[in-house]
N, C-alpha and C positions, 0 to 999 in steps of 0.2 A: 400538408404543412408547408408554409412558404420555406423556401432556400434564403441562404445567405449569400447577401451580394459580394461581387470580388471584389468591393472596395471596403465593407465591412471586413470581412475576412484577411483582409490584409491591413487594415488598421489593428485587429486582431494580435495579428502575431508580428508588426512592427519590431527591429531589435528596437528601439528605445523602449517601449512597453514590456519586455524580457519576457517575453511570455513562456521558455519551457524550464526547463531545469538550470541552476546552474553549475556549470561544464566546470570536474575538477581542473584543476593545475597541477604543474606538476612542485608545485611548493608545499601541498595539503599532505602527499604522504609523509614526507621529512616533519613536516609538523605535528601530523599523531604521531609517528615513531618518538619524536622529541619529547611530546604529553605525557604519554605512556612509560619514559625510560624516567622525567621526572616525578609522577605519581609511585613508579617505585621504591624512590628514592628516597618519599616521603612517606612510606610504609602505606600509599595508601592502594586499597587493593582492585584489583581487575574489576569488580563489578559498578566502583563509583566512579573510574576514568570512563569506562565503558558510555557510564550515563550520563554523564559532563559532554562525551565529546558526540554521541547519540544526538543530544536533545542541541548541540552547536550546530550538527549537519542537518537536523530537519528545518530549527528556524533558518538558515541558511537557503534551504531548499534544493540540498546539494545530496540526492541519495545516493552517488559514488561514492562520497567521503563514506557515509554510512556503511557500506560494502567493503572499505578502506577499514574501518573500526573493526568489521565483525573478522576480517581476515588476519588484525593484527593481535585479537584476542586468544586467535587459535592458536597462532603462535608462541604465544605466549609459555613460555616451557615451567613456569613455576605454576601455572593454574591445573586444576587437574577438569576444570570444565567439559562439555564438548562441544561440539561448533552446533549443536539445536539448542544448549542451553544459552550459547551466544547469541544465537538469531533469535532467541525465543525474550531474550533480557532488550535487544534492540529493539523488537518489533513492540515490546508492550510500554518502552521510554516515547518511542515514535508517538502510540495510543497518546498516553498523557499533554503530550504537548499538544494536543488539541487545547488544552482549558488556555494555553497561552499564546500559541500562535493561530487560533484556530484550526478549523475543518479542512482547508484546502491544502495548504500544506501537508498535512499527515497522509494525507488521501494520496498526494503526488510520490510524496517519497516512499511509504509504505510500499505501494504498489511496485515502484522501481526496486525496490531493493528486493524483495522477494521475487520478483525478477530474474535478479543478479545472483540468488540461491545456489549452490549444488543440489543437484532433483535429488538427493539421499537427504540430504538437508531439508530442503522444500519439505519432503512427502511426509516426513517424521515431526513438525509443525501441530501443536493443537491446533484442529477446528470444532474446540465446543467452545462455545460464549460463556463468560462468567459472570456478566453485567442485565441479564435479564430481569428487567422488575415483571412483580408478580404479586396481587394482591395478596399473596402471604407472607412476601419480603419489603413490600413497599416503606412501611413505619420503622422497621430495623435498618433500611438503606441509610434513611432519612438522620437516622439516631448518628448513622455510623458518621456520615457526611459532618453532621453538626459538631460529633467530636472530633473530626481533623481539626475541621475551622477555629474551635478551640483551643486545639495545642498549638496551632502555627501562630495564633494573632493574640494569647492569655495575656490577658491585661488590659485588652480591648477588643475583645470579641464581639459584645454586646454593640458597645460604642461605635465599633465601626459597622454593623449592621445597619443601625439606625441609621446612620449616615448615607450608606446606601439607599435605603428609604427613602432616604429624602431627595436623589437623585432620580430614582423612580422606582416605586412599588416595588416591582417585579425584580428586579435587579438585585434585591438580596435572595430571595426567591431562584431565581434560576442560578446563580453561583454556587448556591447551596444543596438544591436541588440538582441541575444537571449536570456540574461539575463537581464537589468534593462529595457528595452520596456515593452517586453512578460510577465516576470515573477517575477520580485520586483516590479516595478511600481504597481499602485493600476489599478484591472480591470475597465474598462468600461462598461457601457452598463447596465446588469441585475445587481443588488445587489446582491455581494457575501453574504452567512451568515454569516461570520466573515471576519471582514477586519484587513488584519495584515499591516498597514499603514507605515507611517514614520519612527516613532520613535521605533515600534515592528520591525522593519526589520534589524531598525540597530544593535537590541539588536538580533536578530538570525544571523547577520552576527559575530559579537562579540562574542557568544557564540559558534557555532561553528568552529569558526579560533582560538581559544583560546583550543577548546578542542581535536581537531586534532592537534596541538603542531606546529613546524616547521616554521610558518607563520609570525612572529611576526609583521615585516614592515606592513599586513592586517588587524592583530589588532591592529595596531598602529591608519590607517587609518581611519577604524571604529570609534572606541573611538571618534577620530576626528570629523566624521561623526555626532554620535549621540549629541556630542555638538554644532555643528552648527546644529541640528535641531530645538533646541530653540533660541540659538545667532541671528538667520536669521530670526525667524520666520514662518519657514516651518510647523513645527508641529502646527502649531494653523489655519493652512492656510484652507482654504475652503474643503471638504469632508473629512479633516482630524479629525478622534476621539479624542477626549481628552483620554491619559495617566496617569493613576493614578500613581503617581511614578514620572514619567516621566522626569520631570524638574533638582527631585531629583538627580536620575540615572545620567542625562551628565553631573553633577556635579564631581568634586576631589573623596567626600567622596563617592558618589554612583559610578563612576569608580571603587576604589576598591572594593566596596562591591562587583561587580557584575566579576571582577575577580577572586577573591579568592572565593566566590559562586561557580562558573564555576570550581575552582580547585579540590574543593569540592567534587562534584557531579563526577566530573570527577575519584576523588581517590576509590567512593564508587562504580560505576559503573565498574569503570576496576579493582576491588579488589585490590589498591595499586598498578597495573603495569601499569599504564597507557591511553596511548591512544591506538585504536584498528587498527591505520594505519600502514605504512608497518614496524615499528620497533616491529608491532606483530609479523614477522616471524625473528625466529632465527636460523641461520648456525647451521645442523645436525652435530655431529662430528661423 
């Protein structure tokens, strides 16, 4: 196998190109301390700041913050949690946010942050997969997936599929298939240790379309989403957890809160510049 040249490998890892993590500040922990004492505030409870501020520090691509989140939930003296049901709620928000910031990201922070574990922690971790397709689950995955996609987008489910279509084929095809089947739907079979449900998912789609910037028509959609999860009655629907918060959140006032939250966390994570997607590389002169 050829090698890489030293001049590839250090266009590589250029700082202008940001190539590794980005390095907390010391303004990120003030700022979940701050998230977290106002999420109490507004009765909403430990497990959706948790996923708000979760799915801020992966699109971010910041998994100290992440480490920051799971440390500040142990804390937390009204939860009666424990810090595997903590690590186990972050690690599986981190999962999801693949469908919205992709693969590379989750892969970088996941890995860091389990890391960052106490080995009592670490070792007490499921490692059984709960996302195995298998020609006797493959048509029930598929059912499952198509009725997320129905309760998030009702009113235009169909309509916006088509439209996809006509973007390309496959494109409703694989949203459907390898993303709300596989991997937002709730798994099957063995019990996850934390289940990031309904109304948690649409708060890590929200939060990470919001904090990679660019997107807006997907947070549009969201927002939408999360309020037909009460409107309709999803969220109260059978295997679904009750939401502390919850109700609140797909409301007007909890819409904004959980925007400007998200702006938030965003301003103290990227120290005032922003997001870490591609307006992080700037023309060398």
């Amino acid at each position: 196998m050829s090698k890489l040249s030293d001049a590839v490998k250090a266009l590589i890892n250029a700082s202008h190109a940001k190539p590794g993590y980005t390095r907390i500040s010391p303004n990120v922990s003030p700022a979940l301390e701050k998230f977290a004492k106002s999420a109490a505030e507004k009765n909403v409870g430990l497990p959706a700041w948790v996923t708000l501020s979760t799915a801020v520090s992966a699109t971010m691509n910041c998994p100290e913050a992440m480490t920051q989140v799971f440390h500040l939930a142990n804390a937390n003296s009204q939860s009666h949690r424990t810090p595997v049901q903590n690590a186990e709620l972050i690690r599986e928000v981190g999962l999801k946010c693949i469908s919205f910031n992709g693969i590379p990201r989750s892969i970088n922070t996941l890995g860091a942050f389990y890391g960052s574990l106490p080995s009592d922690v670490a070792s007490a971790l499921s490692t059984t997969p709960t996302r195995e397709l298998t020609p006797e689950n493959i048509e029930v995955r598929k059912r499952d997936g198509l009725a997320l996609w129905d309760s998030v987008y009702l009113g235009f489910e169909r309509k916006l599929l088509g439209k996809l279509a006509q973007s390309h084929p496959d494109l409703p095809v694989h949203i459907l298939n390898g993303h709300y089947s596989n991997l937002l739907a709730n798994p099957r079979g063995a019990q996850k240790a934390e289940k990031v449900g309904r109304v948690l998912t649409s708060l890590v789609a929200i939060a990470c379309l919001r904090a990679q910037t660019g997107v807006g028509p997907q947070v549009t959609s969201h927002i939408f989403g999360l309020r037909k999860a009460y409107e309709n009655g999803d969220a109260r629907a059978e295997g679904e957890d009750p939401v502390e918060g919850g109700e609140w959140l797909a409301g007007e006032e909890g819409n904004l809160w959980i925007l400007n939250s998200v702006d938030s966390l965003v301003g103290a994570l990227g120290s005032g510049e922003g997001t870490t997607f591609a307006p992080g590389i700037k023309a060398k002169l």
